[in-house]
FIBARO-420827 format. One record per atom (N, C-alpha, C): residue in three letters; atom name; x, y, z; residue number from 0. Coordinates in pm, 1 decimal, always signed. Example, Ala and Ser with C-alpha at 12.3 -4.5 7.8 and 13.67 -1.06 7.14 Angstrom:
% residues 2
+-----+----+----------+----------+----------+-----+
:  aa : at :       c1 :       c2 :       c3 :   i :
+-----+----+----------+----------+----------+-----+
: ALA :  N :  +1319.0 :   -569.0 :   +780.0 :   0 :
: ALA : CA :  +1230.0 :   -450.0 :   +780.0 :   0 :
: ALA :  C :  +1320.0 :   -330.0 :   +780.0 :   0 :
: SER :  N :  +1285.0 :   -225.0 :   +708.0 :   1 :
: SER : CA :  +1367.0 :   -106.0 :   +714.0 :   1 :
: SER :  C :  +1290.0 :     +3.0 :   +787.0 :   1 :
+-----+----+----------+----------+----------+-----+
***
This chain:
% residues 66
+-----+----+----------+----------+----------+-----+
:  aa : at :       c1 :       c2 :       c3 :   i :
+-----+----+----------+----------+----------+-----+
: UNK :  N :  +3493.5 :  -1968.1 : -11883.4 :   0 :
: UNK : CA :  +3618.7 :  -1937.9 : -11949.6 :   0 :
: UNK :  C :  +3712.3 :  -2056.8 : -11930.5 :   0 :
: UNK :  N :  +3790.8 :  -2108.2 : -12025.9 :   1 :
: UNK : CA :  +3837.4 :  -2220.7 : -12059.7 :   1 :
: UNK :  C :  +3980.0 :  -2209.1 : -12032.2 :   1 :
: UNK :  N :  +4069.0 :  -2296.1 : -11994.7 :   2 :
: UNK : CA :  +4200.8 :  -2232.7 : -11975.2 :   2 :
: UNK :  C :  +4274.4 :  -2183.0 : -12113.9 :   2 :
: UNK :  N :  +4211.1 :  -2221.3 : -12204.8 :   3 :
: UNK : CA :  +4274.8 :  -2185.7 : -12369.6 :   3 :
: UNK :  C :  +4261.7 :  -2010.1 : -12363.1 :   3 :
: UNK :  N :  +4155.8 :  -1932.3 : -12289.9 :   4 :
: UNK : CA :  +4102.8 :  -1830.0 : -12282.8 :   4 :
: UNK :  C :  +4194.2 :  -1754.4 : -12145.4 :   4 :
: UNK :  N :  +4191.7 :  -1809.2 : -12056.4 :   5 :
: UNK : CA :  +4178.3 :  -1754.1 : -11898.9 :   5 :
: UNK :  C :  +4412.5 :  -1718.0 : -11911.2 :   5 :
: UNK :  N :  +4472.7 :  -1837.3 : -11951.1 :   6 :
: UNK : CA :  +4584.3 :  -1784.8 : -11934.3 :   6 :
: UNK :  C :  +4668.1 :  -1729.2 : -12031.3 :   6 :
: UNK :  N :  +4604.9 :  -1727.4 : -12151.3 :   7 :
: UNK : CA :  +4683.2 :  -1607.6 : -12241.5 :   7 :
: UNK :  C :  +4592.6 :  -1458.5 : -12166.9 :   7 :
: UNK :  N :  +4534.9 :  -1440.3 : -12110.3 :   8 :
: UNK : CA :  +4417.0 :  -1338.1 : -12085.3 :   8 :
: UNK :  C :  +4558.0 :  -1274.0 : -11931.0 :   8 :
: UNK :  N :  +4555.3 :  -1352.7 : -11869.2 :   9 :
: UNK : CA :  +4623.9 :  -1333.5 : -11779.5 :   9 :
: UNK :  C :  +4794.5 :  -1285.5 : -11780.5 :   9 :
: UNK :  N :  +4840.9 :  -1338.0 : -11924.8 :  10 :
: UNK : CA :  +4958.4 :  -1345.5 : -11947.1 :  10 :
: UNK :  C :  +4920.8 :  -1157.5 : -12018.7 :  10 :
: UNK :  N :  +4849.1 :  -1128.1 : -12055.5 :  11 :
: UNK : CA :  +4837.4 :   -980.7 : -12131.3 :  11 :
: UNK :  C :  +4859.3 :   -931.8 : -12034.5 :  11 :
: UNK :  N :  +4776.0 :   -931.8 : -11908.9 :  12 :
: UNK : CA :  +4764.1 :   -823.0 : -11851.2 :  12 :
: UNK :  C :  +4899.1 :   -828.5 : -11707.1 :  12 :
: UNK :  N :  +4995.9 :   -933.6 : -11700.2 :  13 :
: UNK : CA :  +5115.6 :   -951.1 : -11685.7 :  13 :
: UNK :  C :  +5225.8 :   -845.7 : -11754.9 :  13 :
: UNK :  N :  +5179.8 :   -805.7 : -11888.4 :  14 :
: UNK : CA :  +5294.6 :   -771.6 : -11995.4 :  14 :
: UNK :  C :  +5245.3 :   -619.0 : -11944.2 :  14 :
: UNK :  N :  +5102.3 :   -626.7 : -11930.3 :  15 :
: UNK : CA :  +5077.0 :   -452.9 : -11930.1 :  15 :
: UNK :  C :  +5127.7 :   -389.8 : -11803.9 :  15 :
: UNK :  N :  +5198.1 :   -473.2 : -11712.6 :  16 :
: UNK : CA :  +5154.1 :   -410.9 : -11581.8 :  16 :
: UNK :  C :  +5106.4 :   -444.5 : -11506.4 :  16 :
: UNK :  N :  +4950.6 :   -482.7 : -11559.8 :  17 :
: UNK : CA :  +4821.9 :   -478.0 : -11418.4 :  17 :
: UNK :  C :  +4855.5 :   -598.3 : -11343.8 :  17 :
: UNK :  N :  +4941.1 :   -688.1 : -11350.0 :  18 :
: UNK : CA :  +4939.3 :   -802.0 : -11280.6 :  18 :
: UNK :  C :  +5079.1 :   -780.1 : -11247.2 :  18 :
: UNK :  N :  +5107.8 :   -891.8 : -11120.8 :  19 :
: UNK : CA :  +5274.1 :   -945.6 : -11117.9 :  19 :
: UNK :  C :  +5231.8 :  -1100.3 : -11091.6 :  19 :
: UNK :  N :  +5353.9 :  -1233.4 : -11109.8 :  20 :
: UNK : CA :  +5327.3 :  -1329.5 : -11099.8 :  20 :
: UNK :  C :  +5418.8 :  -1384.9 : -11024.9 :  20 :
: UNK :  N :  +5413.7 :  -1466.5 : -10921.0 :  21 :
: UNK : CA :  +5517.9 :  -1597.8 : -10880.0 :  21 :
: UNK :  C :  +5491.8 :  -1728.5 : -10853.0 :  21 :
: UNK :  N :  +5550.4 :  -1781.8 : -10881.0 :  22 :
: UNK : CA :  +5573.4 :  -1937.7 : -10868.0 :  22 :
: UNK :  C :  +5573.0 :  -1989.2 : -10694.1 :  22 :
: UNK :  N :  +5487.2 :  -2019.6 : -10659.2 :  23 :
: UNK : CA :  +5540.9 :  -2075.2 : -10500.7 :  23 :
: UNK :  C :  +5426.8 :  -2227.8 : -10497.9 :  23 :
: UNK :  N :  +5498.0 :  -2290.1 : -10356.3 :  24 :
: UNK : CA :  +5386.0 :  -2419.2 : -10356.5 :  24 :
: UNK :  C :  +5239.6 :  -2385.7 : -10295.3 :  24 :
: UNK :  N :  +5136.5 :  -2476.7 : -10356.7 :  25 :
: UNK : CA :  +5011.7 :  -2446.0 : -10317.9 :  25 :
: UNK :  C :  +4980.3 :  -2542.5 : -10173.8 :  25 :
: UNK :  N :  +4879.1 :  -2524.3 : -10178.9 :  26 :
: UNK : CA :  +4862.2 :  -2610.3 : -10010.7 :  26 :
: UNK :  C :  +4836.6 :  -2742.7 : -10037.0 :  26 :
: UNK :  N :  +4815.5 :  -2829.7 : -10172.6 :  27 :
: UNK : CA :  +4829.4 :  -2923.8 : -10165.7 :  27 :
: UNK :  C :  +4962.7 :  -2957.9 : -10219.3 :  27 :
: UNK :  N :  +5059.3 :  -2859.3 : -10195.8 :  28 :
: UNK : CA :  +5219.6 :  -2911.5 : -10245.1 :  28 :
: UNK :  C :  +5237.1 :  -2945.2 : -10356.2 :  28 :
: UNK :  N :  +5201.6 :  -2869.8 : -10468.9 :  29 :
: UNK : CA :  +5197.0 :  -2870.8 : -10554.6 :  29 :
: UNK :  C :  +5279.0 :  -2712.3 : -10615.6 :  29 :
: UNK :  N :  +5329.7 :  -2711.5 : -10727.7 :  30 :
: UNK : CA :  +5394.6 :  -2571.8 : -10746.5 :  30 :
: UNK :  C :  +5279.1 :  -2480.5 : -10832.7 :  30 :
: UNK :  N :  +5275.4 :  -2385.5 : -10820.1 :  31 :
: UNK : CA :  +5139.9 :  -2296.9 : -10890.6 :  31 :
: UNK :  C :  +5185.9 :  -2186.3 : -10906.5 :  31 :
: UNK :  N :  +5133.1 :  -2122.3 : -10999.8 :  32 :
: UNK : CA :  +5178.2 :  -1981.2 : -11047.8 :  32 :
: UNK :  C :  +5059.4 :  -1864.0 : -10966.8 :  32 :
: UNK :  N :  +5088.4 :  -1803.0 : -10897.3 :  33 :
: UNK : CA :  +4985.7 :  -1691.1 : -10789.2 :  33 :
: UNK :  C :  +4996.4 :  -1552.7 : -10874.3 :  33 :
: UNK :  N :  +4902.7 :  -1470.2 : -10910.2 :  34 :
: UNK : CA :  +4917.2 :  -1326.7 : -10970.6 :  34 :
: UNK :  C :  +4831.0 :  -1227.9 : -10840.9 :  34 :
: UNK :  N :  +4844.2 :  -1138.1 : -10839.1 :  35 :
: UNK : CA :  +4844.8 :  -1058.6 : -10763.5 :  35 :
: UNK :  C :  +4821.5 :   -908.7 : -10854.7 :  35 :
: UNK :  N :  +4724.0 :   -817.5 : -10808.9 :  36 :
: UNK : CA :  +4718.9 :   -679.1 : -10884.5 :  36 :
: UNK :  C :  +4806.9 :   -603.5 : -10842.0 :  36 :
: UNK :  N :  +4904.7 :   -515.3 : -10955.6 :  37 :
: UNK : CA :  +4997.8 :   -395.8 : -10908.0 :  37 :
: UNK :  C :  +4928.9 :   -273.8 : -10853.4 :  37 :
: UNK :  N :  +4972.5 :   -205.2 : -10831.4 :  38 :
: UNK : CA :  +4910.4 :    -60.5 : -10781.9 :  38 :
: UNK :  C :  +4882.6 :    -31.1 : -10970.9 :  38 :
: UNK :  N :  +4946.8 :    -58.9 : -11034.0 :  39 :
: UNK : CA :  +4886.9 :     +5.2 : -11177.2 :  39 :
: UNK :  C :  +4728.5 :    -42.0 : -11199.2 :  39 :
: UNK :  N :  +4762.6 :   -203.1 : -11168.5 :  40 :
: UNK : CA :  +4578.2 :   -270.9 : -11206.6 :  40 :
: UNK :  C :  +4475.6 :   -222.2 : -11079.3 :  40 :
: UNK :  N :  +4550.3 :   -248.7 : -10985.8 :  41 :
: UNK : CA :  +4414.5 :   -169.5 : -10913.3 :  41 :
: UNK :  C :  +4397.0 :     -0.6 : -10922.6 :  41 :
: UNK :  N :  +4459.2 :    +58.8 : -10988.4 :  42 :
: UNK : CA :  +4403.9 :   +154.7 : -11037.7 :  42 :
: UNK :  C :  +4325.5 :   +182.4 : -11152.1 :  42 :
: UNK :  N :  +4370.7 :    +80.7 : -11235.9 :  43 :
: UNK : CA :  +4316.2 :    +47.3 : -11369.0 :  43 :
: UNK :  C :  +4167.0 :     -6.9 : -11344.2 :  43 :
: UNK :  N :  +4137.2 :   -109.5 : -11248.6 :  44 :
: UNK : CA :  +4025.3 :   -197.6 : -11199.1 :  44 :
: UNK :  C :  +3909.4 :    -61.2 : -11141.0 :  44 :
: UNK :  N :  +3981.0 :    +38.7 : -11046.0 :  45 :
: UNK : CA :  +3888.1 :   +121.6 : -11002.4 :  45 :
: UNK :  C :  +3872.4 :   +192.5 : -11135.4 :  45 :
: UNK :  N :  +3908.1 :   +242.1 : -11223.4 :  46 :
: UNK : CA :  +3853.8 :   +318.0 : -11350.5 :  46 :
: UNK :  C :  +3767.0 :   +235.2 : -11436.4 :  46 :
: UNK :  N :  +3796.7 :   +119.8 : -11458.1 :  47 :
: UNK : CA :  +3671.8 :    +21.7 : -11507.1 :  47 :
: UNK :  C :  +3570.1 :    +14.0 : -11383.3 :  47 :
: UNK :  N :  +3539.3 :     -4.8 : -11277.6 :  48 :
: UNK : CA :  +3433.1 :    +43.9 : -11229.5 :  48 :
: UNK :  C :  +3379.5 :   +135.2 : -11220.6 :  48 :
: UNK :  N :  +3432.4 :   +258.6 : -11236.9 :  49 :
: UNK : CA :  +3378.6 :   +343.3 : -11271.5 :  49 :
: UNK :  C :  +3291.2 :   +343.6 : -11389.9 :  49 :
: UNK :  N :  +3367.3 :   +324.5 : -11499.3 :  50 :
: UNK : CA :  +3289.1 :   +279.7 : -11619.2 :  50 :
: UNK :  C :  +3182.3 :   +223.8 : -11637.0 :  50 :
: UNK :  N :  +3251.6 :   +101.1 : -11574.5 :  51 :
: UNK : CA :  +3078.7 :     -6.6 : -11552.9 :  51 :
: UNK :  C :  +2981.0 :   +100.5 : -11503.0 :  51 :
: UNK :  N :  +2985.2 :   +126.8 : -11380.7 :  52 :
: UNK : CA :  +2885.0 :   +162.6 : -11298.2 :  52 :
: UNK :  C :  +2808.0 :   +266.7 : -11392.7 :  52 :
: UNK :  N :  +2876.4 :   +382.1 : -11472.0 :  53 :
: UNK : CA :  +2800.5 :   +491.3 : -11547.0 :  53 :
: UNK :  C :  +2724.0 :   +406.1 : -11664.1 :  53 :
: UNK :  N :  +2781.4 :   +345.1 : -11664.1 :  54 :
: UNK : CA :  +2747.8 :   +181.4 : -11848.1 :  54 :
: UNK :  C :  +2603.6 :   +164.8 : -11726.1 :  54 :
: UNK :  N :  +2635.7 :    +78.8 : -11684.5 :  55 :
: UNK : CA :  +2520.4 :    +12.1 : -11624.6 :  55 :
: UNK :  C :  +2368.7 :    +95.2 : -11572.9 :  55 :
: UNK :  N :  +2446.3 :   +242.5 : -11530.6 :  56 :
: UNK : CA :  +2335.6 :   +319.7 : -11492.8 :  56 :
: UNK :  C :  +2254.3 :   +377.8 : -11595.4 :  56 :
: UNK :  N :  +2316.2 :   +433.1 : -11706.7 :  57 :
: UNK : CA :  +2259.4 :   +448.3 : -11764.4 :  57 :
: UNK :  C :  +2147.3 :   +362.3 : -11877.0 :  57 :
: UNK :  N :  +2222.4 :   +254.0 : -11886.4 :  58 :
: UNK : CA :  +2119.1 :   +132.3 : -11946.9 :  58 :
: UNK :  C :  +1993.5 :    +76.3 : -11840.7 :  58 :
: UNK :  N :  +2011.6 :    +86.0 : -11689.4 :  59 :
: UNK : CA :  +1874.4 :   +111.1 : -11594.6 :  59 :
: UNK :  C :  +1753.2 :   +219.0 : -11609.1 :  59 :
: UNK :  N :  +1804.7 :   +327.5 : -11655.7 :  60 :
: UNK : CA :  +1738.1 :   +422.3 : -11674.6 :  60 :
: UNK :  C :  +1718.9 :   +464.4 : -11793.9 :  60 :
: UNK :  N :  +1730.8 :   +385.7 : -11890.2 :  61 :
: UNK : CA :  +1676.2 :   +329.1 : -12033.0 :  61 :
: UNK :  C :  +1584.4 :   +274.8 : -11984.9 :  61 :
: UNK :  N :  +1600.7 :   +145.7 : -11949.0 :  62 :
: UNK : CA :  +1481.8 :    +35.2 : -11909.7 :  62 :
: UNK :  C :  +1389.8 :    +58.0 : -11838.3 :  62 :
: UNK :  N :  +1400.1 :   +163.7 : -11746.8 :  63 :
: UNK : CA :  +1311.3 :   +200.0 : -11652.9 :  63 :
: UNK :  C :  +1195.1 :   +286.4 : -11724.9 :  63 :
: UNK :  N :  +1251.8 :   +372.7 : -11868.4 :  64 :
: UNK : CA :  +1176.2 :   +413.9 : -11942.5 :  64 :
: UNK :  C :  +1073.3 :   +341.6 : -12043.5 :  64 :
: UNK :  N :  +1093.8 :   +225.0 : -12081.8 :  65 :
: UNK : CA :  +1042.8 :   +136.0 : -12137.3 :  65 :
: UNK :  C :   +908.1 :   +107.6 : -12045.1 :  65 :
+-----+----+----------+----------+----------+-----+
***
């Protein structure tokens, strides 16, 4: 993922909620933007795993039938 991709991607999920962002210096003293998950995205993150995991199980046990 390309940064053309990675920080409008990041900037969505800023607007939705799932993220918060700040500006502080990095360890090579440099200024950087840090995001962090809200209690909204990590709730959001555990319901997409959930997802995945039923997605994924059930496409194993497709294949396993094959």
């Amino acid at each position: 993922m390309g940064e053309g991709s990675l920080y409008p991607a990041l900037q969505r999920l800023q607007v939705q909620g799932l993220l918060a962002a700040g500006w502080r210096q990095s360890d090579t003293g440099r200024r950087a933007k840090y995001y962090r998950l809200t209690s909204l995205g990590r709730a959001y993150l555990e319901a997409e795993r959930e997802s995945y995991g039923r997605v994924s199980g059930a496409i194993a046990r497709v294949l396993q039938e094959v």
